[in-house]
Residue, then its C-alpha position, 0 to 999 in steps of 0.5 A: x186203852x182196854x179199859x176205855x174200850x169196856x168202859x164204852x162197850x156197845x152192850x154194857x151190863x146193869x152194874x157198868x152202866x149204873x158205874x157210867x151214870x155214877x160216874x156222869x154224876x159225880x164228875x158234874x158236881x153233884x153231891x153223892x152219898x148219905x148217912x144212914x141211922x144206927x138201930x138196936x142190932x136184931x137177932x140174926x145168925x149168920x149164914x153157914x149154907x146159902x151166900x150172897x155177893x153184895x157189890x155197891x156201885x154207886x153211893x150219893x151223895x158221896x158226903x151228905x148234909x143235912x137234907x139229903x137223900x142218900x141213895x145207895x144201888x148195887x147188885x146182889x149175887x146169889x152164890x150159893x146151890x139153893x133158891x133163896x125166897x123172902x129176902x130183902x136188902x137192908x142198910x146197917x148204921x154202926x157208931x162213929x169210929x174213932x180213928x184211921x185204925x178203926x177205919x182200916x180195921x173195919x174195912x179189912x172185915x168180911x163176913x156179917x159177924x152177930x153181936x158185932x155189926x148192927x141191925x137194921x134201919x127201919x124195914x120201910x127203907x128195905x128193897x124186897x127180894x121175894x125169890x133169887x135163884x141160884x147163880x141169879x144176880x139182883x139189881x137193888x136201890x135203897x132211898x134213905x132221908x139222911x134226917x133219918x139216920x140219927x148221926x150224932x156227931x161229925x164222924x166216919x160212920x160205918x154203913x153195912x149193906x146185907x141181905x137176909x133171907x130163907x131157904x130150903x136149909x135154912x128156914x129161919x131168916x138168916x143175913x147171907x151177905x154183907x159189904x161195908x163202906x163209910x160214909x163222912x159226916x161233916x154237914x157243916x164246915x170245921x173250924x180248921x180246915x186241913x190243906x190238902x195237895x192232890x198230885x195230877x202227875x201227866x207221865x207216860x213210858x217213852x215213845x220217842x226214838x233217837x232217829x230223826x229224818x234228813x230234812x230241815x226239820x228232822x221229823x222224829x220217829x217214834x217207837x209206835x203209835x200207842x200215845x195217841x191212844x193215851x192222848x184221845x179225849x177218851x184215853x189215860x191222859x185225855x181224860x187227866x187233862x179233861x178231869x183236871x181242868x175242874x179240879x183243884x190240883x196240883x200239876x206235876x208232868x214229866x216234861x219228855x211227854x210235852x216234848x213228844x207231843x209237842x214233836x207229834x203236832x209237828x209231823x211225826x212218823x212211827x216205826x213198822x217192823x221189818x220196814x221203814x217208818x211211815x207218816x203218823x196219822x194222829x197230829x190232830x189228836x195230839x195238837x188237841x190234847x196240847x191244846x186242851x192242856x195249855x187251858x187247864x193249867x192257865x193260872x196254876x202253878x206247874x211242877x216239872x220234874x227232870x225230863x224224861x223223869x229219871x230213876x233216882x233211886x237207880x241212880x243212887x244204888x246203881x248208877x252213880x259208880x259209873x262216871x259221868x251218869x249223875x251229871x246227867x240230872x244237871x241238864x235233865x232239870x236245866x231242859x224241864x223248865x225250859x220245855x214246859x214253859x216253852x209249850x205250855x206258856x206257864x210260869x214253871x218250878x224245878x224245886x221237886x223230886x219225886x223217887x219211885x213210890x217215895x221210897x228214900x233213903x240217904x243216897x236217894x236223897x243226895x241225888x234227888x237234891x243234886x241238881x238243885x231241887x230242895x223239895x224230896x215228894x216222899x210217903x209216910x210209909x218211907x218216913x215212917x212216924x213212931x206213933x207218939x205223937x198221936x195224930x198225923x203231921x204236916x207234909x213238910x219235914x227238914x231233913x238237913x242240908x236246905x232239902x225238905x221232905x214232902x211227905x205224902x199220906x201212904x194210904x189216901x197215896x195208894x187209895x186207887x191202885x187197885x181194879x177200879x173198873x169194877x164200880x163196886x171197887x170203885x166206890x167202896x175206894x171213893x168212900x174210904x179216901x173221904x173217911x180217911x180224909x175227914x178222920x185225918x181233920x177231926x184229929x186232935x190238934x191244935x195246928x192247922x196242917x197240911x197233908x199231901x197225895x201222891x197217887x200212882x204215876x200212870x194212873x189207868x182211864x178208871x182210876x182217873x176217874x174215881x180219883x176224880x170221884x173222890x175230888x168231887x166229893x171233898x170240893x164242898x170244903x168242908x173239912x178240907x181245903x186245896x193247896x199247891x205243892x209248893x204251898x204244901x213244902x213251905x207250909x210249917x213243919x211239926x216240931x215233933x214230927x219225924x225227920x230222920x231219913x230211913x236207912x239204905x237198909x230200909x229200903x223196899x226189897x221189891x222196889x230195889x229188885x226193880x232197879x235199872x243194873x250197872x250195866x245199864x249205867x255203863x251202857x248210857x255212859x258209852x252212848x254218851x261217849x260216842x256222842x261226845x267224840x262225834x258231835x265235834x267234827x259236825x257243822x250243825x251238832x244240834x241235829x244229833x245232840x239234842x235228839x240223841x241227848x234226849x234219848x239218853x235221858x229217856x233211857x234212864x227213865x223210871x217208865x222202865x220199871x218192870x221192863x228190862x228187857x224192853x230197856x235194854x233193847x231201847x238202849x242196844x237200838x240208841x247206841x246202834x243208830x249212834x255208831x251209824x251215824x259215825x260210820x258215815x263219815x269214813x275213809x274210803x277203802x283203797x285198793x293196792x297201789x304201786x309206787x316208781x320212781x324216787x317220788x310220788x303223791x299216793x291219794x286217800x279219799x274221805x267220804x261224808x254221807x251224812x247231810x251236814x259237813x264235817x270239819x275239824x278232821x285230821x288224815x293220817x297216813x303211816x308207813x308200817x316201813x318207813x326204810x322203804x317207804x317215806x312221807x316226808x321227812x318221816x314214816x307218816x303225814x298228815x292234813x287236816x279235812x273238812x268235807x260237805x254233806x254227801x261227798x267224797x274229798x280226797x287228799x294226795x300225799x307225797x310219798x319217796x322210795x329209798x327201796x324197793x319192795x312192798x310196804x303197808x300204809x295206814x290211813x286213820x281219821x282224828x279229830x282235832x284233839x288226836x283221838x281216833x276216829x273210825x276204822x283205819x284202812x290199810x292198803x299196800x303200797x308197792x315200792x320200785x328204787x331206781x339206784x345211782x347205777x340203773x339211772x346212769x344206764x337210762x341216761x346213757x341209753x337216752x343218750x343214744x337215742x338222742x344222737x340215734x335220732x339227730x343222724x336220722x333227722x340229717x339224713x331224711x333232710x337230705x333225701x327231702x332236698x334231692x327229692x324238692x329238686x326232682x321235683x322242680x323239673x318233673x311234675x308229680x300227683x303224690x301228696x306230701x309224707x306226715x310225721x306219726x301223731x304223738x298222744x299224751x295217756x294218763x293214769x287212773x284214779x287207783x293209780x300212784x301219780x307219776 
């Protein structure tokens, strides 16, 4: 992925390789931030002419105790036209702040505000700066003892790091930059303890076509390669799957990912334009990664959603005018167990839906729990509180009709969706996820409870890695614990918290742009259909159901979001590939014929290309005239067909002439059932009566012929005789006189037999 590729760049700047080293730190388990003390705020104004950017990479530990050393590194920017001299890098300490909104309020603030924002600590702890030059960046370290920070009660405290200094307008020393972060102050454990349930979804866009190879195991082909990129140890699900296995997560995978994975380790061939699909060269990547997976989640609870994770809300606003379209989450779900636990070996729950971004409203709800799942994952910013209750509940709200919602924190939810390649980004969101964490904890209430996160589906390589940050920091278990996702839906709900489900009219706008069209519906509905009429003529209807089927679930997955156009030519390539299947087995075109006579057997061919037999076929052949020209009793016949793998059956027809004259003939496949399948082909039939009054002519001329050849048979009898008698008496070397040779034509294969 790109960002691995920066990441990992050969030549890395101070910051990315400080963001590295962090990184490195962080993931092994060791603490990382510190609190700093508050001190009377100085005399300072605030700069109206020289500005500094001041970025933090790298904070730890990231949730100190008692003992600790905080030690806070970062670069600073000079953004300003003038030199600044004598300048240093100090760390500001603000009060404990009350609550989540005094936390965002704080965080939304830029700029160093005189009066507002605190002084320094003391100067000793300061990183000097005696000159930085215009468009000049700095690295700095500030090393703080946490004893020294004077924090006085467990709390989020605000922490500001500024640099001050002079110039040549600006004489008198003036604070240039600012950047603010938090840092949680829990040094030892809370008496109660929230449950917290972080989601670690394995999902990823669709890969896998409808198209298999004609061998026994039918090699799937794939639209490219780029899941190999997310599967290596260094890509998106790579890293999910290696961060993981040390974290106290809560599984949740799309099991169409498993499938194609599993497909891969398999043998696999990709896709090249303008060409036919080549071998794939990853199968070890991906049977590394399966493998890697299968250990990590060994004596943890997994939750499947429906394969291929479909678009609930789609189909609730969208598609569920369509027919047939909501039966398809019946099997979806059936399919998810069975494909996780078959490649992963892990006792396994389908009890959980979970809508694009949490959004709910009534029908998203119905169709969410219409397959069976009873736990809706939604998000407080769906299911909003009205704020009397004055603290944040529990997860887990009953919403009627046996379904619960689980309702995750739409901040700690949404915490990492920004650019978390940049280690400043990174660590100022490390820092607000543990503050609103711990503020969450020390809230006033009497209640244990339990809070859920639901971060972005696909999350990019560096936001895995910060959110892994963030886990890091809270495994001490200090004001949180881990809980599972189904720990998480049974856990007591707050009699007081919010349990009316939003309105249709509530719904996000923005989100509803994004839905899947009916036509998209309609769409997979006649793919549906098509499959439904071919796969009853086939032997094995496996080697088509089961691909295609899985395609027709991918093809309402909510990896798509974003990407109609390329949706819509997936679902064109699905249906094209179907209908070219179908037109393997078909009547062969047949060229004019010509019928003599009273009766005849006219022949139709049926060719199979596919590489299974087809049964279950009827012929059909009908007369556009059945006054001229007859099958049977009636104006058409039929018989029922089987034919094997790459051949051709042909099947005769009896056929009778009343006149004389051309006629057209129809010949149609059926399938048992009498639904119509392929093309028909018509071709004509020319018919020849031969009447009462032209057959007595025949016999009377056969007749003559007869007596014609009788009196020449009596009469070179009698010359043979006289010529044996001659012979007796006169001796002669002349050979014997032999009869014509009789030879016996047939017709060709085109040709009406006679």
């Amino acid at each position: 992925m790109a960002e691995a590729a920066d990441i990992q760049g050969a030549s890395p700047a101070p910051a990315r390789r400080r963001w590295l080293r962090r990184t490195m730190i962080l993931l092994a388990g060791t603490p990382v931030l510190a609190a700093l003390v508050y001190a009377p705020a100085p005399k300072a104004e605030a700069a109206t002419g020289p500005s500094v950017d001041v970025q933090l990479t790298s904070m730890t530990p990231t949730a100190p105790v008692k003992g600790d050393t905080l030690t806070i590194e970062g670069v600073v920017a000079n953004t300003g036209s003038e030199t600044i001299n004598d300048a240093h890098v100090g760390l500001r300490v603000g009060p404990a702040l009350a609550d989540r909104a005094s936390i965002g309020e704080a965080a939304e603030r830029s700029g160093f505000r005189p009066g507002n924002d605190p002084g320094e600590i003391d100067p000793a702890y300061a990183v000097k700066i005696d000159r930085l030059p215009s468009k000049v960046s700095r690295p700095f370290t500030l090393t703080v003892p946490v004893n020294k920070l004077e924090l006085d009660k467990d709390g989020v405290y605000q922490l500001g790091v500024s640099l001050s200094g002079v110039s040549d307008s600006r004489p008198s020393e003036q604070v240039l930059g600012i950047k603010r972060t938090f840092l949680p102050w829990q040094p030892e454990a809370a008496a109660k303890r929230a449950q917290l349930t972080y989601v670690w979804p394995l999902i990823s866009t669709t890969h896998l076509t409808a198209e298999t190879g004609a061998d026994e195991v039918q090699t799937p082909v794939f639209l490219d390669d780029s899941l190999a990129e997310e599967l290596k140890p260094t890509g998106r699900l790579g890293m999910m799957v290696s961060l993981g296995k040390e974290l106290p997560v809560a599984w949740v995978i799309d099991p169409d990912l498993l499938a194609t994975v599993d497909a891969m380790t398999k043998g696999y061939r990709v896709r090249v334009p303008g060409g036919k699909p080549v071998q794939g060269k990853k199968k070890a990547v991906a049977e590394q990664w399966l493998s890697a997976l299968e250990t990590a989640v060994q004596g943890k609870k997994v939750v499947a959603l429906p394969f291929a994770d479909p678009d609930l809300a789609s189909l609730a606003h969208r598609g569920k005018d369509v027919s047939g379209t909501l039966g398809q989450l019946r099997p979806a779900t059936d399919k998810a167990k069975q494909a996780v636990e078959t490649v992963l070996h892990v006792p396994t729950t389908t009890d959980f839906s979970w809508p694009v971004d949490g959004a709910i409203d009534p029908s998203i709800v119905n169709v969410a729990t219409s397959a069976g799942a009873h736990n809706v994952l939604t998000r407080s910013d769906s299911l909003q509180e009205s704020g009397a209750l004055g603290y944040t509940p529990s997860a887990a709200r009953p919403i009627g009709a046996g379904a619960t919602a689980v309702v995750a924190d739409a901040e700690l939810s949404t915490a990492f969706e920004g650019d978390m390649l940049s280690a400043g980004n990174s660590t100022l969101a490390v820092q607000r996820f543990l503050a609103d964490s711990l503020a969450l904890n020390l809230q006033k209430t009497g209640e244990q409870r339990s809070f859920v996160v639901a971060p972005q589906r696909m999350p990019t390589v560096s936001q895995v890695q910060t959110m892994a940050a963030a886990l890091h920091g809270l495994q001490a278990g200090r004001w949180t614990q881990p809980a599972d996702l189904e720990a998480a839906a049974a856990a007591k709900p707050d009699p007081g918290a919010t349990t009316q489900v939003p309105g249709a009219g509530q719904y996000p706008e923005a989100l509803a742009k994004q839905e899947m069209p009916v036509s998209a519906f309609e769409k997979i509905r006649t793919t549906q259909n098509t499959l439904d009429h071919f796969k009853v003529i086939l032997a094995a209807p496996d080697r088509v159901e089961i691909p295609v089927g899985n395609t027709t679930n991918r093809e309402m997955s909510t990896s798509w979001r974003g990407r109609p156009e390329e949706a819509n030519l997936y679902r064109d390539q699905v249906q094209e590939y179907l209908l070219g299947l179908t037109q393997k087995v078909k009547v062969v075109p047949k060229s004019d014929a010509t019928l003599s006579g009273h009766s005849a057997t006219i022949p139709v061919s049926v060719q199979n290309s596919l590489v299974q037999d087809v049964h279950d076929l009827v012929l059909r052949v009908k007369s556009a005239n059945p006054t001229r020209l007859m099958f049977g009793d009636s104006g058409q016949a039929e018989q029922q067909v089987s034919v094997q793998g790459d051949h051709t059956q042909t099947v005769k027809f009896p056929a009778n002439a009343t006149a004389s004259g051309p006629v057209e003939v129809t010949a149609q496949l059926f399938t048992k059932d009498g639904i119509p399948y392929g093309e028909p082909r018509k071709f004509t039939v020319e018919a020849t009566e031969v009447t009462p009054t032209v057959m007595l002519v025949i016999a009377g001329g056969v007749l003559l012929l007869v007596l014609a050849g009788m009196k020449m048979y009596a009469s070179r009898k009698r010359v043979a005789a006289r010529a044996a008698a001659e012979e007796s008496t006169q001796p002669s070397d002349e050979s014997p006189d032999t009869g014509p040779q009789s030879t016996d034509g047939s017709g060709t294969g085109e040709t009406v037999n006679r």
